[in-house]
PDB file of N, CA, C and O in Angstrom:
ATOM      1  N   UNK A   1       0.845  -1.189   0.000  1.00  0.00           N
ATOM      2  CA  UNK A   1       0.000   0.000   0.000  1.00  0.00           C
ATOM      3  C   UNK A   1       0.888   1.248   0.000  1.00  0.00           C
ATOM      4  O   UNK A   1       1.956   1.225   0.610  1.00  0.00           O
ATOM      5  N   UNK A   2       0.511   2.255  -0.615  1.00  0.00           N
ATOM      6  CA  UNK A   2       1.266   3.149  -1.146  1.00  0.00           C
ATOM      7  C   UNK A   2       0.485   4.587  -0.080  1.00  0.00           C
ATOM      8  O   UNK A   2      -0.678   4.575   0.324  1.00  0.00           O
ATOM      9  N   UNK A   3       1.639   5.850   0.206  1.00  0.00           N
ATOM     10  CA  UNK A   3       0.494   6.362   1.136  1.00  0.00           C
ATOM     11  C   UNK A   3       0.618   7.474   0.191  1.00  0.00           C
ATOM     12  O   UNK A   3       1.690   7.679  -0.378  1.00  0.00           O
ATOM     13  N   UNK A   4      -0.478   8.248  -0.022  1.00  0.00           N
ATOM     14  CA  UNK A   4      -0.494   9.658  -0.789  1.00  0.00           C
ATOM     15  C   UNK A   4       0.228  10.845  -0.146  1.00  0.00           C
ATOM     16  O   UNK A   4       0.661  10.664   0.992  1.00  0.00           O
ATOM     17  N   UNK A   5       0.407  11.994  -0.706  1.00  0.00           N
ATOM     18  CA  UNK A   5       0.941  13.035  -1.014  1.00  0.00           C
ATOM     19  C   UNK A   5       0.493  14.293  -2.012  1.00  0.00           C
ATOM     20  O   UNK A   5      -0.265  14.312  -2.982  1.00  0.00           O
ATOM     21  N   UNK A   6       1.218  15.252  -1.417  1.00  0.00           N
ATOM     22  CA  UNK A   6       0.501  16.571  -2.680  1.00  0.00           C
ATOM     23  C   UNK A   6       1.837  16.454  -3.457  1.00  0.00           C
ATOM     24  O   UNK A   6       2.973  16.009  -3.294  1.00  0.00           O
ATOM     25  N   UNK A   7       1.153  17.040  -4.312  1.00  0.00           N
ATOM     26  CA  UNK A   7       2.240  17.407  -5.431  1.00  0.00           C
ATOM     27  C   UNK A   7       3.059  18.153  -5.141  1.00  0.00           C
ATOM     28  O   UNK A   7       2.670  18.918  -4.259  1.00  0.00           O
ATOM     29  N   UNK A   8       4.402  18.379  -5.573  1.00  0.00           N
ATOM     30  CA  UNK A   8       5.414  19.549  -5.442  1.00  0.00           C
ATOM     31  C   UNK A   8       5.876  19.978  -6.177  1.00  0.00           C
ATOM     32  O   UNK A   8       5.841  19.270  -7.183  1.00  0.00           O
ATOM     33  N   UNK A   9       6.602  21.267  -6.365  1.00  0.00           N
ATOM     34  CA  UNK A   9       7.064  22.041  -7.287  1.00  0.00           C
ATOM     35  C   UNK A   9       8.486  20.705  -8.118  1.00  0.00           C
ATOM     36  O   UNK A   9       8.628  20.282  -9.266  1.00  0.00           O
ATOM     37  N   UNK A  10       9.089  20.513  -7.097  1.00  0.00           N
ATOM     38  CA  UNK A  10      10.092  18.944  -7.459  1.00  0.00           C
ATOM     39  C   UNK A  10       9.334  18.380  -8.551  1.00  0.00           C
ATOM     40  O   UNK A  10       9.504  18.665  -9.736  1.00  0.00           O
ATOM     41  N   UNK A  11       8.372  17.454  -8.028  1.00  0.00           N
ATOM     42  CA  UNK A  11       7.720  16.029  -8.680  1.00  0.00           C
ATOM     43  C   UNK A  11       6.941  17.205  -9.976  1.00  0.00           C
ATOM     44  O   UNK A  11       5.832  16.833 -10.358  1.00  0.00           O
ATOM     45  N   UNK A  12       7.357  18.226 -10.464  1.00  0.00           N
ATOM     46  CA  UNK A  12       7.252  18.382 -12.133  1.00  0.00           C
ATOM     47  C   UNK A  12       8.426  18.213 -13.286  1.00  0.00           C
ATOM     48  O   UNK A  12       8.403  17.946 -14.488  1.00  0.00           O
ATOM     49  N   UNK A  13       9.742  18.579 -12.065  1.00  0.00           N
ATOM     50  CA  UNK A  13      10.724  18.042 -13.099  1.00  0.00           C
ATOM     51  C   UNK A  13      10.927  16.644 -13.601  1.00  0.00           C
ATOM     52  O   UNK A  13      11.320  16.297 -14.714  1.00  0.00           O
ATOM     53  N   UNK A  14      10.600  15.940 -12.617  1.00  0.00           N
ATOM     54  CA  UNK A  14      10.135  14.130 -13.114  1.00  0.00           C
ATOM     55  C   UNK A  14       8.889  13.718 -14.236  1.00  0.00           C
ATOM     56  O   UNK A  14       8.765  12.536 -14.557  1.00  0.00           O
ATOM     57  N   UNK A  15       8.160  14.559 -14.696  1.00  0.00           N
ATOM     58  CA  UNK A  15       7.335  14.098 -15.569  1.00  0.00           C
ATOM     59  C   UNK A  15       7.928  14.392 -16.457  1.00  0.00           C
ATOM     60  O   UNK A  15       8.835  15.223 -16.415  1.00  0.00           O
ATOM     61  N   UNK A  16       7.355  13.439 -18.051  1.00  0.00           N
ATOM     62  CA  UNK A  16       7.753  13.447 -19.336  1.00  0.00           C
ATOM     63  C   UNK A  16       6.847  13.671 -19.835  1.00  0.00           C
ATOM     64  O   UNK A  16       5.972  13.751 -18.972  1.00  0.00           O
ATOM     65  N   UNK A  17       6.431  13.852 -20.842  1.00  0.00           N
ATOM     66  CA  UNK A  17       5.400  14.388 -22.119  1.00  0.00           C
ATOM     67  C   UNK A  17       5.276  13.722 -22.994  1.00  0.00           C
ATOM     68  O   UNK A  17       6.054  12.825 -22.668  1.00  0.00           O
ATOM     69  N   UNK A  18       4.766  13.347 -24.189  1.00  0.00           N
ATOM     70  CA  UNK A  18       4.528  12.322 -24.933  1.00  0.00           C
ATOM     71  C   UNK A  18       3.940  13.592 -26.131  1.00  0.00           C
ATOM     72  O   UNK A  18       3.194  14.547 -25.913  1.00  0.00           O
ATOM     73  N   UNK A  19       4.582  13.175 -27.378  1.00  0.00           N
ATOM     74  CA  UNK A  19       3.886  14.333 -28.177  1.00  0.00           C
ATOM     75  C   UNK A  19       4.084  13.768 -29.525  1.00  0.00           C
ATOM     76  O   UNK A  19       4.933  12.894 -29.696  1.00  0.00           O
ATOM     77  N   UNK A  20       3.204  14.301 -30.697  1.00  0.00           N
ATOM     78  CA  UNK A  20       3.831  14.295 -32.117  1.00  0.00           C
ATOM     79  C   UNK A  20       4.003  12.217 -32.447  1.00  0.00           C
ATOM     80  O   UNK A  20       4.989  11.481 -32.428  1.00  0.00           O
ATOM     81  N   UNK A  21       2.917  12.017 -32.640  1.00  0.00           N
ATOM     82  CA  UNK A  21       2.828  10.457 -32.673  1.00  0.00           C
ATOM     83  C   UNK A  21       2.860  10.123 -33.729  1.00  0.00           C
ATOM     84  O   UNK A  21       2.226  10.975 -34.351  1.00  0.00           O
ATOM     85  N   UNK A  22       3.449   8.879 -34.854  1.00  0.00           N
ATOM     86  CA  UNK A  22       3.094   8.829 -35.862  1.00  0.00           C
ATOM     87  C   UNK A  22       3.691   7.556 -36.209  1.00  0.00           C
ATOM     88  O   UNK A  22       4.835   7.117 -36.093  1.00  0.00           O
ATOM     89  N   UNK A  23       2.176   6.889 -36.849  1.00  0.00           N
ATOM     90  CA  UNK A  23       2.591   5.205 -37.391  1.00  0.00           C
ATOM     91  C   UNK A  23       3.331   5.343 -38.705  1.00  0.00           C
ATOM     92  O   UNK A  23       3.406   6.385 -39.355  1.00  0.00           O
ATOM     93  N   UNK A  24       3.935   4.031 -39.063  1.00  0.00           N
ATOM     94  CA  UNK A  24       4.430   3.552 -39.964  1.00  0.00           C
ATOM     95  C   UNK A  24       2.984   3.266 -40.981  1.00  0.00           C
ATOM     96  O   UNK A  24       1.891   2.969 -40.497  1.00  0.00           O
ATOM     97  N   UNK A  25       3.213   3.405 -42.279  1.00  0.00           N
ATOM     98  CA  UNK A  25       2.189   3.178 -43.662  1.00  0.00           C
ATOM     99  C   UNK A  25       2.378   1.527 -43.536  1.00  0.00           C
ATOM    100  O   UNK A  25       2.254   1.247 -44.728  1.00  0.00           O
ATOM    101  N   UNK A  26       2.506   0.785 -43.147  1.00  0.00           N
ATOM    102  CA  UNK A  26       2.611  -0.393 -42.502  1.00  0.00           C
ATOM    103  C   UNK A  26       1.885  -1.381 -41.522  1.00  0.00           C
ATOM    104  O   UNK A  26       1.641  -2.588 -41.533  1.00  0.00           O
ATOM    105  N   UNK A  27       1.647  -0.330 -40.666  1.00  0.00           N
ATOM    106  CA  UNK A  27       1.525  -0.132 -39.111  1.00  0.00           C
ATOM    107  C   UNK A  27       2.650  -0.831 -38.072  1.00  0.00           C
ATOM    108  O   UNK A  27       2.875  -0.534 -36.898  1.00  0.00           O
ATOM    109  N   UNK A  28       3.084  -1.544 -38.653  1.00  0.00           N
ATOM    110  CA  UNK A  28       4.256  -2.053 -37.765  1.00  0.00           C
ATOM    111  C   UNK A  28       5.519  -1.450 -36.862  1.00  0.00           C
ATOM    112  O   UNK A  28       6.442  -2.034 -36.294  1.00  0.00           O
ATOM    113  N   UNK A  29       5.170  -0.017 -36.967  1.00  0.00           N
ATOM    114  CA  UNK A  29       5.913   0.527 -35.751  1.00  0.00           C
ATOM    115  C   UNK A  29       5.333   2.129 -35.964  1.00  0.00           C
ATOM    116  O   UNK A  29       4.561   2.775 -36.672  1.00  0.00           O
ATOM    117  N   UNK A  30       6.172   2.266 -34.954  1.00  0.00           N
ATOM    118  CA  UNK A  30       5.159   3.890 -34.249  1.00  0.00           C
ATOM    119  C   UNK A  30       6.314   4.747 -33.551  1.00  0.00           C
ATOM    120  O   UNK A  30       7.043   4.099 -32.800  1.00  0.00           O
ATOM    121  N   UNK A  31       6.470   5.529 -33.631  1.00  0.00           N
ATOM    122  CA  UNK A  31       7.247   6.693 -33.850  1.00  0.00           C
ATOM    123  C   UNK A  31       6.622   7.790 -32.941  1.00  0.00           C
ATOM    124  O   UNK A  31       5.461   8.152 -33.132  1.00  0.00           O
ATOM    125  N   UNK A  32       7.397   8.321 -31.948  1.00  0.00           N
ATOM    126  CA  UNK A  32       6.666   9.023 -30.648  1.00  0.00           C
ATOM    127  C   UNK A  32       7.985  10.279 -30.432  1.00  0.00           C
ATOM    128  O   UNK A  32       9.146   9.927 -30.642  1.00  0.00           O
ATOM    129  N   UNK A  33       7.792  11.200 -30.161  1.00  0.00           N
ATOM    130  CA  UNK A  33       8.986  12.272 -29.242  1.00  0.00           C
ATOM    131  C   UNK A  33       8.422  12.524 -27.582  1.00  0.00           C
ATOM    132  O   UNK A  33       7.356  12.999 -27.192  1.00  0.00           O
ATOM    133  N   UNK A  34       9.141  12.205 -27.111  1.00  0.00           N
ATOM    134  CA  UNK A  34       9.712  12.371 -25.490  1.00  0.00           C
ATOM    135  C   UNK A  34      10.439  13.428 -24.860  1.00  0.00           C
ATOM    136  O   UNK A  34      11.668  13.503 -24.867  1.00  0.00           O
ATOM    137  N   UNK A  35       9.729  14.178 -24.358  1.00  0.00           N
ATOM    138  CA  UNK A  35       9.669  15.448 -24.080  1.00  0.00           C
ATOM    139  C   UNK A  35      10.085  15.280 -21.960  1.00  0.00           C
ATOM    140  O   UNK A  35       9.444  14.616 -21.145  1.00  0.00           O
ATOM    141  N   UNK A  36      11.114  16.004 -21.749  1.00  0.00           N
ATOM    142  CA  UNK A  36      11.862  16.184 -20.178  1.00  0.00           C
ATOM    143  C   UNK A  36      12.233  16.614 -20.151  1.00  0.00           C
ATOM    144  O   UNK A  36      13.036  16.930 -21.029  1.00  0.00           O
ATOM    145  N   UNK A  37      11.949  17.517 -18.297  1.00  0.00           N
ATOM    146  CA  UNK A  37      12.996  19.012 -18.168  1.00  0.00           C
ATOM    147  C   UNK A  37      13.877  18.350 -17.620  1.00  0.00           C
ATOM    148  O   UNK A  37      13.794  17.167 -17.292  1.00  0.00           O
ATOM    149  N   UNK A  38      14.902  19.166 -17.466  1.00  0.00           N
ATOM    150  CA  UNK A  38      16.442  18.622 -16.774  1.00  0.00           C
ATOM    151  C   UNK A  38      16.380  20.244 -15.940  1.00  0.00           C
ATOM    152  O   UNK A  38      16.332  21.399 -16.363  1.00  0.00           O
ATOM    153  N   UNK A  39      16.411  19.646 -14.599  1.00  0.00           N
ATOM    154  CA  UNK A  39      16.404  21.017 -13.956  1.00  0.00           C
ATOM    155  C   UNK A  39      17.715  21.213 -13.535  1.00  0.00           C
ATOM    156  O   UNK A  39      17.930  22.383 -13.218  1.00  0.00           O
ATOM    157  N   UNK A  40      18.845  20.315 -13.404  1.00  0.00           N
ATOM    158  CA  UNK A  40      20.305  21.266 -13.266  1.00  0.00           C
ATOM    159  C   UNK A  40      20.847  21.918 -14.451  1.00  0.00           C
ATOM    160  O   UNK A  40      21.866  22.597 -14.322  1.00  0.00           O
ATOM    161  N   UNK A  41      20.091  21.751 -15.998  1.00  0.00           N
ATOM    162  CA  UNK A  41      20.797  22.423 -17.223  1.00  0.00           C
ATOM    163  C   UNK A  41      19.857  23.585 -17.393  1.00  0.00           C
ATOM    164  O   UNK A  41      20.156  24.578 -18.055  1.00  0.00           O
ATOM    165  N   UNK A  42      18.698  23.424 -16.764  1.00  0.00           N
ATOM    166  CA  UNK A  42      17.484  24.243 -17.039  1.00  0.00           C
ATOM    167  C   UNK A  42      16.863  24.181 -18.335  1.00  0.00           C
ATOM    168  O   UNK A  42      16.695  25.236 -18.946  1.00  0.00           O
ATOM    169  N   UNK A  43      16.562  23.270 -18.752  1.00  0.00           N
ATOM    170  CA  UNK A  43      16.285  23.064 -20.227  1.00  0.00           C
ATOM    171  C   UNK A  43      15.352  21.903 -20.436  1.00  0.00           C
ATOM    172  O   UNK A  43      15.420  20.936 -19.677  1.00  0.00           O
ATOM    173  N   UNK A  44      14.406  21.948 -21.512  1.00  0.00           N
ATOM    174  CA  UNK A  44      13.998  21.156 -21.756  1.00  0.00           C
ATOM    175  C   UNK A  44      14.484  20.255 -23.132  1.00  0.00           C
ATOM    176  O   UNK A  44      15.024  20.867 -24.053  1.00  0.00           O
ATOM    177  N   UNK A  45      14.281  18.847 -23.228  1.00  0.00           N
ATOM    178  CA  UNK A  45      15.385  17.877 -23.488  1.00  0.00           C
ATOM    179  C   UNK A  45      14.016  16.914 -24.487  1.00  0.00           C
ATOM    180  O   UNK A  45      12.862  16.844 -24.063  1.00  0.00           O
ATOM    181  N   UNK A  46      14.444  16.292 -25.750  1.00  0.00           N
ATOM    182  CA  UNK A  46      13.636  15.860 -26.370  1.00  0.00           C
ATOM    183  C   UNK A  46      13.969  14.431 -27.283  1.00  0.00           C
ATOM    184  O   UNK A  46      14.859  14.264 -28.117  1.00  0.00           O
ATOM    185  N   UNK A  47      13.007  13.554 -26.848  1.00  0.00           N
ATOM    186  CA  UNK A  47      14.296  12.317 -28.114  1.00  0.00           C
ATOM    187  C   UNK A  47      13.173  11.544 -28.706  1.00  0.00           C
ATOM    188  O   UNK A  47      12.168  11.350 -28.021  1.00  0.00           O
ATOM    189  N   UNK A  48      13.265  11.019 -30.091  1.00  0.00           N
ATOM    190  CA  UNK A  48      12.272  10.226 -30.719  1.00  0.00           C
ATOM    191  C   UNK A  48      12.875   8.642 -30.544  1.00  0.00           C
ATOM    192  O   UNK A  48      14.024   8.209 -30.633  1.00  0.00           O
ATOM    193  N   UNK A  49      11.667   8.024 -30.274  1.00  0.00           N
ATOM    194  CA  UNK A  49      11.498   6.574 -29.949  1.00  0.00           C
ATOM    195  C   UNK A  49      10.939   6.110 -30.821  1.00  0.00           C
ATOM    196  O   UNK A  49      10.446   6.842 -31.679  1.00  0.00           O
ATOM    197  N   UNK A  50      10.804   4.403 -30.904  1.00  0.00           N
ATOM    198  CA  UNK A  50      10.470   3.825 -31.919  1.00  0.00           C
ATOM    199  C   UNK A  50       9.831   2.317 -31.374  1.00  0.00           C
ATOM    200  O   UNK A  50      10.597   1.572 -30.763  1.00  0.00           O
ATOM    201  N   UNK A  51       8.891   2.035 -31.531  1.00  0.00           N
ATOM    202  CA  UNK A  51       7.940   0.973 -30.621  1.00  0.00           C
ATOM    203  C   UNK A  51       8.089   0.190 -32.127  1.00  0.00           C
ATOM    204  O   UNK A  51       8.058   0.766 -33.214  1.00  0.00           O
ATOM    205  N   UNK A  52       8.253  -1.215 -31.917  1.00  0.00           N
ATOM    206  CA  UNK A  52       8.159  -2.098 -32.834  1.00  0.00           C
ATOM    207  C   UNK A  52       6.185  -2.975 -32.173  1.00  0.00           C
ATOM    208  O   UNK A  52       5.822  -3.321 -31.049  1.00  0.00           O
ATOM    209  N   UNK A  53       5.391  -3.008 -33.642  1.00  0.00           N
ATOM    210  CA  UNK A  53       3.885  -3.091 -33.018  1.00  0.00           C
ATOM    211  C   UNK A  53       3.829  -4.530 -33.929  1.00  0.00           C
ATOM    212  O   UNK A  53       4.454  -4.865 -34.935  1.00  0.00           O
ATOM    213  N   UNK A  54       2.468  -5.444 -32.862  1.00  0.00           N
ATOM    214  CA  UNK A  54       2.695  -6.440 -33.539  1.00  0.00           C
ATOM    215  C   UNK A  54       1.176  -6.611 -34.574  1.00  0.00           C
ATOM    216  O   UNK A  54       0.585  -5.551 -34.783  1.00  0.00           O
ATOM    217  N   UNK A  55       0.662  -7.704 -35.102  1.00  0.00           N
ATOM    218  CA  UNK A  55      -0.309  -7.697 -36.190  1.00  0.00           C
ATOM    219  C   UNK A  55      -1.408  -7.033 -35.581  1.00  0.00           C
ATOM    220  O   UNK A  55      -2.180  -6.454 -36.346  1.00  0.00           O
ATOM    221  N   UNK A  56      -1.657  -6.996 -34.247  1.00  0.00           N
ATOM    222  CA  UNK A  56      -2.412  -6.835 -33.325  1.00  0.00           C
ATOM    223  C   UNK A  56      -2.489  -4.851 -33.200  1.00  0.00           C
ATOM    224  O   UNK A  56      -3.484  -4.153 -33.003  1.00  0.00           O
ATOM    225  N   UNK A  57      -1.184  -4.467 -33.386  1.00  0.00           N
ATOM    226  CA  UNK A  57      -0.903  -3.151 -32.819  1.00  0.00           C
ATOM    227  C   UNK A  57      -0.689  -2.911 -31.811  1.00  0.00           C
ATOM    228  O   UNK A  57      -0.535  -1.738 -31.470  1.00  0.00           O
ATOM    229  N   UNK A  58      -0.595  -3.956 -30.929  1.00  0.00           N
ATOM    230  CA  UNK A  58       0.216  -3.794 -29.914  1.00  0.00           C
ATOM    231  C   UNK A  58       1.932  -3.998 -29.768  1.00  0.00           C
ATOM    232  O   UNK A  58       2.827  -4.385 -30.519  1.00  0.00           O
ATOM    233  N   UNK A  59       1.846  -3.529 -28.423  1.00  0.00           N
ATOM    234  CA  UNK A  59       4.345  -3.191 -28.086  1.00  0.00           C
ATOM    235  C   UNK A  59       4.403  -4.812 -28.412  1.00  0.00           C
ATOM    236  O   UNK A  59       3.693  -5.748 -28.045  1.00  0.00           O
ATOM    237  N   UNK A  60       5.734  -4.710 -29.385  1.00  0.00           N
ATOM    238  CA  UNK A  60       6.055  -5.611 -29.285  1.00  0.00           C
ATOM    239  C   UNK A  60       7.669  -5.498 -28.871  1.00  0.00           C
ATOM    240  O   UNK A  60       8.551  -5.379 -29.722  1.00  0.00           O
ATOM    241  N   UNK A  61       7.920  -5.553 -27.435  1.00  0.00           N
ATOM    242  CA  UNK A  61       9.325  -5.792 -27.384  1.00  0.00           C
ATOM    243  C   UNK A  61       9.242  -3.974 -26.697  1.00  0.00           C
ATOM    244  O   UNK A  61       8.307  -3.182 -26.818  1.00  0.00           O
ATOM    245  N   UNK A  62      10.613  -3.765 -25.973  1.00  0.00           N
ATOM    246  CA  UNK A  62      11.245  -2.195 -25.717  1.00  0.00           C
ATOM    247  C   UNK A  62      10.931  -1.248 -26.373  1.00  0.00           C
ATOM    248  O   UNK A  62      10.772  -1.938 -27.380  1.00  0.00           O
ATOM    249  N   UNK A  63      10.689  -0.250 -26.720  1.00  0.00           N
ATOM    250  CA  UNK A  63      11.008   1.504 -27.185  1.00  0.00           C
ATOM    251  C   UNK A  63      12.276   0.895 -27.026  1.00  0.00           C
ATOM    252  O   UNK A  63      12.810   0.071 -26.283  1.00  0.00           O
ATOM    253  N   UNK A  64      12.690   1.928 -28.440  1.00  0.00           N
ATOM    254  CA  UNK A  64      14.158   2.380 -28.911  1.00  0.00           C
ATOM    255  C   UNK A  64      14.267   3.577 -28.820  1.00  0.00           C
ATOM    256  O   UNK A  64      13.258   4.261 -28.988  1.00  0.00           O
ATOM    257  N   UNK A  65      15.364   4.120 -28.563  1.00  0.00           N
ATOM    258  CA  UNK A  65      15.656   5.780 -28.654  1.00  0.00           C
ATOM    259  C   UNK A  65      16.531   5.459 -29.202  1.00  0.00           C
ATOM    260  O   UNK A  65      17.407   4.596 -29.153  1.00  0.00           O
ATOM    261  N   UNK A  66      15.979   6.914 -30.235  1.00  0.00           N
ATOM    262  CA  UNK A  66      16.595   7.137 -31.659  1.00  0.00           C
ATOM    263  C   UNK A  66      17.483   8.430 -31.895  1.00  0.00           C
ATOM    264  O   UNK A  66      18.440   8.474 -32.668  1.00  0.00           O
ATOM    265  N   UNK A  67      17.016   9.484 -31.104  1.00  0.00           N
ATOM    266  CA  UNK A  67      17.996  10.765 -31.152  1.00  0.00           C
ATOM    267  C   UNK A  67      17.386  11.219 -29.724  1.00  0.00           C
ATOM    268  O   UNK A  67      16.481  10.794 -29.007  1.00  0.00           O
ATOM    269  N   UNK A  68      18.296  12.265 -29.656  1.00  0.00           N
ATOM    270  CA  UNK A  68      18.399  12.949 -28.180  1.00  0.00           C
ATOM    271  C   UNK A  68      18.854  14.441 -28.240  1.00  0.00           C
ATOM    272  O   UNK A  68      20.013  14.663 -28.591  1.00  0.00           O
ATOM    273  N   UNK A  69      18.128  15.352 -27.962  1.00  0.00           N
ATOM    274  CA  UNK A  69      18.597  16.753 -28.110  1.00  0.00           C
ATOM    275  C   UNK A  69      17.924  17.828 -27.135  1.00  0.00           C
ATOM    276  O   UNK A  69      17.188  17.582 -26.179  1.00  0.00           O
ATOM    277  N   UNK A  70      18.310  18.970 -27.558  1.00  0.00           N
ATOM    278  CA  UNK A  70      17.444  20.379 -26.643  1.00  0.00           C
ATOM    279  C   UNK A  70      16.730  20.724 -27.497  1.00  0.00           C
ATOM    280  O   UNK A  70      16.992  20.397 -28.655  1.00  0.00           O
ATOM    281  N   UNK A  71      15.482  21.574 -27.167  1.00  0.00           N
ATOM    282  CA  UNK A  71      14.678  22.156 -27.632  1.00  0.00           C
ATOM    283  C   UNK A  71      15.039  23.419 -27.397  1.00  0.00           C
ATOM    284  O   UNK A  71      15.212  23.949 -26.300  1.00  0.00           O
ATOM    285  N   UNK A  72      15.152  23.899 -28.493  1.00  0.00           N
ATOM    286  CA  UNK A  72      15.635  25.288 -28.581  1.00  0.00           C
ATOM    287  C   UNK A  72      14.633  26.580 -28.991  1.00  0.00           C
ATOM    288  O   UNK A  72      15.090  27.722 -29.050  1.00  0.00           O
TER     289      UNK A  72
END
């Protein structure tokens, strides 16, 4: 059992974002950007992933990260 809490100004630099989604003409994989602040660079930080999907459309297997950069 887990005990609750309020939110804090902290527990926003720990969330990620999910944005800009887009399947394969295939459907067999899916293509996502990952969006995180980094609060000792002060910046927000962005990388595209790559979900391999199965006949179903569902994960098949890990996310890959594919690039990694700042948002400028």
């Amino acid at each position: 059992m887990t005990t609750s809490r309020r939110l804090t100004i902290d527990d926003l630099w720990t969330f990620k974002d999910v944005d800009t989604i887009a399947l394969s003409p295939d459907g067999k994989r899916m293509a996502y950007v990952v969006h995180r602040l980094d609060k000792i660079k002060n910046e927000r930080q962005s990388a595209i992933w790559l979900l391999q999907l199965d006949e179903h459309g569902r994960a098949e297997g890990a996310a890959r990260q594919l690039t990694r950069g700042v948002k400028k």
